[in-house]
N, C-alpha and C positions, 0 to 999 in steps of 0.2 A: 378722233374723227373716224365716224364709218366709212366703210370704204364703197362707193359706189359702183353697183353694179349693171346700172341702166338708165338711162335719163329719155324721159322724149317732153313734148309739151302738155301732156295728161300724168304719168306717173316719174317717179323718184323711188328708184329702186335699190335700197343699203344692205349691206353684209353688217349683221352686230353680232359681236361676239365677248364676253365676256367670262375673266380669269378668274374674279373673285371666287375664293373657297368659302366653306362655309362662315355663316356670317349671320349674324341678326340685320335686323331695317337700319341701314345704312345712312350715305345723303340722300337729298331730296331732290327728286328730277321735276322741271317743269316744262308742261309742256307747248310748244307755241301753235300747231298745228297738227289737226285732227290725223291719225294713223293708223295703219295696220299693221300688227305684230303678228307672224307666223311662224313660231321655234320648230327649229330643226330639229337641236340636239339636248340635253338636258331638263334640269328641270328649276324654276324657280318660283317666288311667291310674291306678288307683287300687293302693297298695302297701299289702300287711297282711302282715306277720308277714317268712315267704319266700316270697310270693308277689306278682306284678303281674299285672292285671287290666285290660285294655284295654278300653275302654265308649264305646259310640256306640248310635246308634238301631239298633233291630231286637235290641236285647239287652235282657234283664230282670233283674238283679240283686239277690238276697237278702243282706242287711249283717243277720247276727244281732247281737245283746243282748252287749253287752261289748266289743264285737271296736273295733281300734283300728286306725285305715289314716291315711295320706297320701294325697295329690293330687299328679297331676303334669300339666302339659298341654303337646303338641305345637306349639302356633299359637298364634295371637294374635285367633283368635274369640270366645273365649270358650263356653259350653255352656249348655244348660238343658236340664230335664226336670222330672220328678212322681215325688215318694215320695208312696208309700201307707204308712200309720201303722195296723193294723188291731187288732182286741180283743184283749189276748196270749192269751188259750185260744183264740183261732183259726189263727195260725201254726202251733205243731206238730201243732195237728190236719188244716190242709193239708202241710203238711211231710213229718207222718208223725214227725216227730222235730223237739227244736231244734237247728238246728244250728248246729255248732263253727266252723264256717270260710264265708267271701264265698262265694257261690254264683254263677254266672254261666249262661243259657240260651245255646244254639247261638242265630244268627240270626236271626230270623222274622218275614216283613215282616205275619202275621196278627195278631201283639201290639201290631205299631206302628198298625195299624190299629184294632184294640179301645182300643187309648188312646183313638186321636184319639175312635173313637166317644164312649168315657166322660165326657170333656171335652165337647164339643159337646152331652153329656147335663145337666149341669151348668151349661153358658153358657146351655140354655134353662128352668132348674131346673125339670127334671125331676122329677117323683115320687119320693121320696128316695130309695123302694121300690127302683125301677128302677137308680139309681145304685149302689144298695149290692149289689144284684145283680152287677151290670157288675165293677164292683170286685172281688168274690170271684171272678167269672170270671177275671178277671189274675190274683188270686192262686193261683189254682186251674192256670193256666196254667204261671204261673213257677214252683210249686214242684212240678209233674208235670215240665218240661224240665231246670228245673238241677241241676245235679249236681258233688260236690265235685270238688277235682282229687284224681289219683289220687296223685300226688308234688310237690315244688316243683318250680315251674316258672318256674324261671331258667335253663337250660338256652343254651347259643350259639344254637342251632337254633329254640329258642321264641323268642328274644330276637327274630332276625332275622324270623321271621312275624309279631311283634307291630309290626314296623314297618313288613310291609308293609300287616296289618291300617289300620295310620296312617293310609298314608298313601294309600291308599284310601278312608279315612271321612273323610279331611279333605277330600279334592278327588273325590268318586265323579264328579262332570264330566267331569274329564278323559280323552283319550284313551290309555287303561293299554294299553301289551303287555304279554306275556310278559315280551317281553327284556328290557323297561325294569324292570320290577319285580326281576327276577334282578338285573341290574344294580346292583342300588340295595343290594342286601346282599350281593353277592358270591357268587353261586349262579349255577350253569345253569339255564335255561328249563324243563329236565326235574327236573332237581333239586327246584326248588322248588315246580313242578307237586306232587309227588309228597309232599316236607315239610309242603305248604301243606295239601291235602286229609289226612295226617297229624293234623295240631292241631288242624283245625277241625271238620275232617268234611263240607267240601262242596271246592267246587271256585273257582279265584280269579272263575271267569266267573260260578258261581252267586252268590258272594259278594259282588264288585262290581254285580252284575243287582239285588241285593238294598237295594242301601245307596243305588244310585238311584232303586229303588222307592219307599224309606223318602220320603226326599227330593221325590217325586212328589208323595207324599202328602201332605204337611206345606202343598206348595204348595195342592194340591186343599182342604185342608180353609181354607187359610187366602182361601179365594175366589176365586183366580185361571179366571178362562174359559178360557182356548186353552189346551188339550193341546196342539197343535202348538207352541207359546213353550215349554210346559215338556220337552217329550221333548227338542226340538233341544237349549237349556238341559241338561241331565241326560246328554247322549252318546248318547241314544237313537236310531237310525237314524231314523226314522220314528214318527210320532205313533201311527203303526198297533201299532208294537213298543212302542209304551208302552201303550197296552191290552191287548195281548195279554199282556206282560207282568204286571197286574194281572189281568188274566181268570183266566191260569194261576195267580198265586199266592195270590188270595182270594176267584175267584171271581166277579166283579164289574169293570165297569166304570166310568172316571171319571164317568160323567154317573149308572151306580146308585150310587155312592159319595157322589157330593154330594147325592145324592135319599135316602138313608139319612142321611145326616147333617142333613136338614133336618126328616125323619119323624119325628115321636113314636111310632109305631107300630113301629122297626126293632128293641126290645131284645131279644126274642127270638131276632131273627137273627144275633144279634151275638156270638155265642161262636167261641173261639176252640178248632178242633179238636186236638186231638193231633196231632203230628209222626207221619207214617206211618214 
């Protein structure tokens, strides 16, 4: 049983976390009502139908009403995150529709960020008002970015960027080239540059910038003082490139960061804008 971490008459808010080590596609989950998954921590692959789905932080993911997946995981971490359980006349009316198929959002280190806020709104039980707000802002978030596939996507070529997706999310720390990554699937430097901004839509250096972000953040919310331990920690050149880093991606610095997350006054600033 997940353990609940918020209830009003609009959202259902769960801690999931799972121990499983590595592992191929497992049981079969079904599902009774439409959701949002938001992972925190790790990374796993979720298979439905003819499709895989690779999910780590900085992704938001829509599991509609009926749909039937497997799990499969890389590592031996393990992973956790937060579904949102919300009113069903409120899905397809952020939706726009219910939809048929896993939904998956491009990247976005301002979602990982509106979590943490929401959470931290709820560790200080916040006005429930406020919380239920925050919440339709994710949802309002996730179902404005994700978008279905437009074919299966088992493809040689998807296969190969979802592993380097991996293994990226499993270790953003480490020191990634190009070459190494090409390496690792069998591709040129150029090639896979090129493949890689293809599938996803950015680039492997926005994409890894991204996943260490995430990873920043998790540390910042979870109380750690020196930015300097965590940028060096994370591959960041300098403690300076890790705020500037979060400057450019939400605006904000670690020390506004931890000072919005301790404000009861921050929920109005707390939406998370559209992808330009």
């Amino acid at each position: 049983m997940n353990p609940v971490l918020f209830r009003s008459e609009l959202v259902l808010v769960l801690s999931v976390m799972c121990d499983v080590r590595r592992s191929r596609p497992g049981a079969t989950y079904h599902v009774a009502d439409t959701f949002i998954a938001l992972p925190l921590r790790g990374i796993f692959t979720m298979h439905v139908r003819r499709s895989e789905h690779v999910v780590h932080p900085t992704l938001g993911v829509v599991v509609p009403a009926d749909t039937e997946y497997q799990m499969s995981h890389p590592n031996d971490e393990g992973d956790s995150g937060i579904a949102l359980r919300f009113l069903p006349s409120l899905v397809p009316e952020a939706l726009r529709e219910q939809p048929a198929e896993v939904r998956v959002t491009p990247p976005d280190v301002r979602m990982r960020h509106a979590l943490g806020m929401l959470l931290a709104r709820i560790a200080r039980k916040d006005d429930p008002c406020f919380i239920d707000e925050q919440a339709l802002e994710l949802l309002c978030t996730v179902a404005g970015e994700a978008r279905p596939e437009a074919a299966p996507n088992r493809s040689k070529a998807r296969a190969k960027i979802d592993r380097v997706r991996a293994a990226l999310a499993e270790r953003p720390e480490a020191r990634w080239t190009l070459s190494g990554l090409a390496e690792l699937v069998g591709y040129s430097p150029f090639h896979l540059a090129r493949q890689f901004r293809a599938h996803t839509g950015t680039s492997v250096h926005q994409y890894l910038t991204d996943l260490r972000a995430a990873a920043a953040l998790a540390r910042i919310e979870a109380g750690e003082a020196s930015v300097a331990t965590i940028a060096a920690d994370l591959g960041f050149a300098h403690h300076s490139h890790l705020t500037a880093t979060l400057r450019k991606r939400l605006g904000l610095t670690p020390q506004m960061i931890r000072r919005r997350l301790r404000s009861v006054d921050a929920c109005d600033q707390t939406r998370v804008s559209s992808r330009d």
